[in-house]
Residue frames relative to the residue before (quaternion, step in Angstrom):
aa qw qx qy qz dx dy dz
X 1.0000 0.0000 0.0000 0.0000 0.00 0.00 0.00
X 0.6586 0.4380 -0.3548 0.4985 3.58 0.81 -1.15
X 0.6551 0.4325 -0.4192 0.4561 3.95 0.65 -0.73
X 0.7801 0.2981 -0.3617 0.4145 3.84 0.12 -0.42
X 0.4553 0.5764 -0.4932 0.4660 3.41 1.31 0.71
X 0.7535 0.4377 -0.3020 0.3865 3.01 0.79 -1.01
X 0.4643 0.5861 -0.4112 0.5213 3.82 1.37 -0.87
X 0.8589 0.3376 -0.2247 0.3128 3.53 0.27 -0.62
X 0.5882 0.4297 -0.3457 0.5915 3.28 1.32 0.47
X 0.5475 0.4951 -0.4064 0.5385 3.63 1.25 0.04
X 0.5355 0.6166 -0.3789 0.4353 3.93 1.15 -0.70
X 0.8479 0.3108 -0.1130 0.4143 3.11 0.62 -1.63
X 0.3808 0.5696 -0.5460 0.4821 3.45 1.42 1.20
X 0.8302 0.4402 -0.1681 0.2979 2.93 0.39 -1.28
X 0.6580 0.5731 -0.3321 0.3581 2.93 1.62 -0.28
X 0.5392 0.5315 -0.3238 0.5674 3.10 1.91 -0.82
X 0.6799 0.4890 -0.4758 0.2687 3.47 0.42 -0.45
X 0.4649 0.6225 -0.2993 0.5538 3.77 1.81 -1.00
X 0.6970 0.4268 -0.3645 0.4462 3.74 0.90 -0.38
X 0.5850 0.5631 -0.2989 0.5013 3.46 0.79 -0.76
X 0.6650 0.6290 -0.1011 0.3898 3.70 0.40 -1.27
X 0.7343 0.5112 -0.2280 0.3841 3.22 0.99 -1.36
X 0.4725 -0.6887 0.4099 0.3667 3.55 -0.17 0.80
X 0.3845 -0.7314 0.5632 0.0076 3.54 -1.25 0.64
X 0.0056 -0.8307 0.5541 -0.0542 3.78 0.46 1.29
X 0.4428 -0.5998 0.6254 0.2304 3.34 -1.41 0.32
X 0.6774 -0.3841 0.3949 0.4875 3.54 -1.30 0.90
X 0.8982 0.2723 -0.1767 0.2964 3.26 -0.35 -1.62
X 0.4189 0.5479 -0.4779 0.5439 4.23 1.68 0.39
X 0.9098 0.2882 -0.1838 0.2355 3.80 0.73 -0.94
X 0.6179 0.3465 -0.4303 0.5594 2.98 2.09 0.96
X 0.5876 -0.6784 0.4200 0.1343 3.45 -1.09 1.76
X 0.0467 -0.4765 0.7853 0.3924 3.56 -0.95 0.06
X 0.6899 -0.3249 0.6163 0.1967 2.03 -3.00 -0.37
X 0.8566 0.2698 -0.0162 0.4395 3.29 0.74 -0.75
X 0.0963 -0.7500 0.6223 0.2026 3.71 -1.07 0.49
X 0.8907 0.2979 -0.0210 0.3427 3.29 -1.86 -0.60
X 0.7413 -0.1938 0.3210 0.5566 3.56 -0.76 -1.27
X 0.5231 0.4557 -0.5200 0.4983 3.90 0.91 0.60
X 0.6036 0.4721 -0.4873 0.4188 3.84 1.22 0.22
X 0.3146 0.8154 -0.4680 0.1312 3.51 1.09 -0.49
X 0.8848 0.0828 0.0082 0.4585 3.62 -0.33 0.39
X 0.3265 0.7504 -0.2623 0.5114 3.17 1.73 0.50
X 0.3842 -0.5617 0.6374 0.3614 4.37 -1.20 0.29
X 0.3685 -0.6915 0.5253 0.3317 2.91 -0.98 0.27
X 0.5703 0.5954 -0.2808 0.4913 3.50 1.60 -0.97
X 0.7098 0.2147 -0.3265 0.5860 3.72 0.41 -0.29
X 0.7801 0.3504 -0.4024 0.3267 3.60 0.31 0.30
X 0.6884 -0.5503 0.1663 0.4422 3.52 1.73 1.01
X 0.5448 0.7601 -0.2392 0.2613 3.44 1.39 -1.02
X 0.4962 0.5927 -0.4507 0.4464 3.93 1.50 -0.68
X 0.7402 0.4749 -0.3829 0.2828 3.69 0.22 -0.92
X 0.8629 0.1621 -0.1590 0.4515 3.10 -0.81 1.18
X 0.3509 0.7377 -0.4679 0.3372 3.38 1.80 -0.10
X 0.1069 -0.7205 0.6795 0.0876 4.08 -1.02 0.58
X 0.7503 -0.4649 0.4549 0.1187 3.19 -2.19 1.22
X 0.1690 -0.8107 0.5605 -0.0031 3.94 0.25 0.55
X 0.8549 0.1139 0.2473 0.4415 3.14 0.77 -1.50
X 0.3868 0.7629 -0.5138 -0.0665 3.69 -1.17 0.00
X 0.3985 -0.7292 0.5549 -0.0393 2.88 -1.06 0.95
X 0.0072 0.6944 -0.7069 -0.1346 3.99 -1.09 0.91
X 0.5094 -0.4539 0.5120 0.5218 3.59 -1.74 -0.06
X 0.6475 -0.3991 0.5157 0.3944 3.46 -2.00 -0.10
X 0.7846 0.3607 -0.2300 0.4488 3.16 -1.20 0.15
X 0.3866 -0.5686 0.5800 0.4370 4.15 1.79 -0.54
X 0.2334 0.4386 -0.8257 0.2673 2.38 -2.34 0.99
X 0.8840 -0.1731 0.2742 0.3367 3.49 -1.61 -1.09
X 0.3072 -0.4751 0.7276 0.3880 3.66 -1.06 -0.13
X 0.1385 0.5974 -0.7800 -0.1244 2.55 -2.13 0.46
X 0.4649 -0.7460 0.4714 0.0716 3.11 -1.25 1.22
X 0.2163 -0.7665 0.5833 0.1594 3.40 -0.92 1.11
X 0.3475 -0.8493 0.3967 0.0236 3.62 -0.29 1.44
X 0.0983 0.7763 -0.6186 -0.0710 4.02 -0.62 0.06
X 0.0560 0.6637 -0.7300 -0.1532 3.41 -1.59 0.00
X 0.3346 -0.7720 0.5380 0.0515 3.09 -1.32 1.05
X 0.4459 0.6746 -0.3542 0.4697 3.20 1.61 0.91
X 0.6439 0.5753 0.0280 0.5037 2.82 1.85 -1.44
X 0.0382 0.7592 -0.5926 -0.2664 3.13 1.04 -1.76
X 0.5667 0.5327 -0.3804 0.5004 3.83 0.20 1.03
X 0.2033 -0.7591 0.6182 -0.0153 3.20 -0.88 1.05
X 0.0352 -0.7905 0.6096 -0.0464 3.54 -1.49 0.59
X 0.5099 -0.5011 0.6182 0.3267 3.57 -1.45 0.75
X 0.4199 0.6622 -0.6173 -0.0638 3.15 -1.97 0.28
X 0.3995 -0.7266 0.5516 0.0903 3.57 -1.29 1.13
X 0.6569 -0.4928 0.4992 0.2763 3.02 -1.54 0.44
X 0.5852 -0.4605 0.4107 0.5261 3.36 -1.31 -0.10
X 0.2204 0.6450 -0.6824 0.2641 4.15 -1.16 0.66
X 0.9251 -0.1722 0.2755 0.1967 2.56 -2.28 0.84
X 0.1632 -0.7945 0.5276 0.2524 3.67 -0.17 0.60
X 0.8379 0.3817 -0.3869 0.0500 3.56 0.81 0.58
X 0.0342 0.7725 -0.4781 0.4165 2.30 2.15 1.68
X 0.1426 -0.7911 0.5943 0.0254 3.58 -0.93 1.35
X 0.2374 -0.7964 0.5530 0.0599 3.99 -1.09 0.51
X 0.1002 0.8169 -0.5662 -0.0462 3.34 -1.10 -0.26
X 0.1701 -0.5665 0.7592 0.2715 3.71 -1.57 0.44
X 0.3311 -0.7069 0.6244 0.0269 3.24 -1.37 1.12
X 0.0236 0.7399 -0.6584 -0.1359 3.87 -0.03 0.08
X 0.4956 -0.7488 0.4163 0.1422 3.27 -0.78 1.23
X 0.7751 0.2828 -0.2292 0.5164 3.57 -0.50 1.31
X 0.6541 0.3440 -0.1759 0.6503 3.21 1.53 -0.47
X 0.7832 -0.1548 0.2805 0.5329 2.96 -2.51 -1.39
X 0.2221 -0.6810 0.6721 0.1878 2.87 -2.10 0.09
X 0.4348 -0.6643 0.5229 0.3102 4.31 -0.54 0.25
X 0.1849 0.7992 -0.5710 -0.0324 3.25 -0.90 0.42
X 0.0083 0.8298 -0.5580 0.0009 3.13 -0.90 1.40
X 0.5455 -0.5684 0.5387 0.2987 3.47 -1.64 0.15
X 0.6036 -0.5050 0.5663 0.2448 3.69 -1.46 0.75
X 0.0936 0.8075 -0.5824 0.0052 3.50 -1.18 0.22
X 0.5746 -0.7077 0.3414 0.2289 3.31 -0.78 2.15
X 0.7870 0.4647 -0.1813 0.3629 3.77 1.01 -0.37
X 0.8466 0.0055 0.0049 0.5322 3.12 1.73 -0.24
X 0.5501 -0.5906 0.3112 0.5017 3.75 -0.50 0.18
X 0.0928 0.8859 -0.4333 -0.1372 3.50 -0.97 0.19
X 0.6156 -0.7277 0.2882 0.0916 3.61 -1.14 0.84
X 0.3771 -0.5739 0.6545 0.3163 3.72 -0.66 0.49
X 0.4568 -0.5041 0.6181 0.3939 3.43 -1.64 0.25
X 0.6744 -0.5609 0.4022 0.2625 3.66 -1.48 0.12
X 0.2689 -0.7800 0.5645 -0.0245 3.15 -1.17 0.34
X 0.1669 -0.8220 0.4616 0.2889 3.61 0.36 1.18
X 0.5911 -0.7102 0.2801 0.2602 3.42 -1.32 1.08
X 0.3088 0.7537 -0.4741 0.3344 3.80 1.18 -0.19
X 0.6727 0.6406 -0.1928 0.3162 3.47 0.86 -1.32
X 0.3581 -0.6912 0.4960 0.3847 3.69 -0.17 -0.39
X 0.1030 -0.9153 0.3590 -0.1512 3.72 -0.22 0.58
X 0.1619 0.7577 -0.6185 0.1311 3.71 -0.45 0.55
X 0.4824 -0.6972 0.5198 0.1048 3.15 -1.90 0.70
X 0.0306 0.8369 -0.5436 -0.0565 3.93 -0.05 0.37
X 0.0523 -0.6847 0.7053 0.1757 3.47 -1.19 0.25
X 0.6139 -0.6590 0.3605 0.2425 3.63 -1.44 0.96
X 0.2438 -0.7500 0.5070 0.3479 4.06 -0.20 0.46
X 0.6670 -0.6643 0.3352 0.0377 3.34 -0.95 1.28
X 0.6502 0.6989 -0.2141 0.2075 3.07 0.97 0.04
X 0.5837 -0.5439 0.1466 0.5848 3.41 1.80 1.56
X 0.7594 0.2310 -0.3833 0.4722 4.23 0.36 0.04
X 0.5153 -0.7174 0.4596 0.0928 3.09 0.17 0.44
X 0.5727 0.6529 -0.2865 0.4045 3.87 -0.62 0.28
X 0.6874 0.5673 -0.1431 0.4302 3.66 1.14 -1.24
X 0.2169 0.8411 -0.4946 0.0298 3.64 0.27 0.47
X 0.2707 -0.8118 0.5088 0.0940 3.52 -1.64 0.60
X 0.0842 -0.9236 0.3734 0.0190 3.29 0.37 1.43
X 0.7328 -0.1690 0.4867 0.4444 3.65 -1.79 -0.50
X 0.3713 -0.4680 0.6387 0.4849 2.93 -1.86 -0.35
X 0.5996 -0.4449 0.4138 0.5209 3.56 -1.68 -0.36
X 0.1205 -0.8254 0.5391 0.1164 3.71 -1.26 0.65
């Protein structure tokens, strides 16, 4: 009796001690993206883990009004993106990476929506098109 007392107060050391010990991760330490830096380039950010924790840099409306659009980063990721509220889908946006490509997406009445990414090393800005039936005219971020 005294020996399966004791086995059993040595268990529940060790077990509490294996509890203590055991590292402790945060939601956003214990789900991976897929992608860093300039391997997000042209990439979702939402299917490639990168929204969580992702912070506002920037925003930007068209002259004349319309939408925010938001110039996005994650520093998990290293990769930045454009993204708008719900609006008109033919309110157009973009992350521009300066010297180079640029993303260009379309608004949607039913949900927010996203530019592909842009690893963040690059210089970069966000633009959303002014509205005003010719198309072409755009009002952006600074570069970041």
């Amino acid at each position: 009796m005294a020996v399966r007392r004791s086995l059993l107060a040595l268990s529940t050391t060790v077990l509490t001690s294996a509890l203590l010990l055991a590292p402790v991760l945060s939601a956003e330490a214990a789900a991976p993206t897929a992608c860093k830096g300039s391997s997000c380039t042209g990439k979702s950010p939402q299917s490639e883990g990168c929204g969580s924790g992702a912070k506002v840099i920037d925003r930007v409306r068209p002259a004349g009004g319309g939408p925010e659009v938001q110039l996005r980063n994650s520093a998990r990721c290293s990769a930045a993106w454009a993204r708008i509220e719900k609006a008109n889908s033919s309110w157009r946006f973009k992350i521009q990476i300066r010297g180079g490509a640029s993303y260009t997406a379309n608004a949607s009445p039913s949900y927010a929506a996203y530019t592909q990414m842009v690893g963040s090393s690059n210089a970069y800005r966000a633009c959303v098109e002014i509205y005003d039936g010719r198309g072409g005219s755009w009002s952006c971020t600074g570069w970041h």
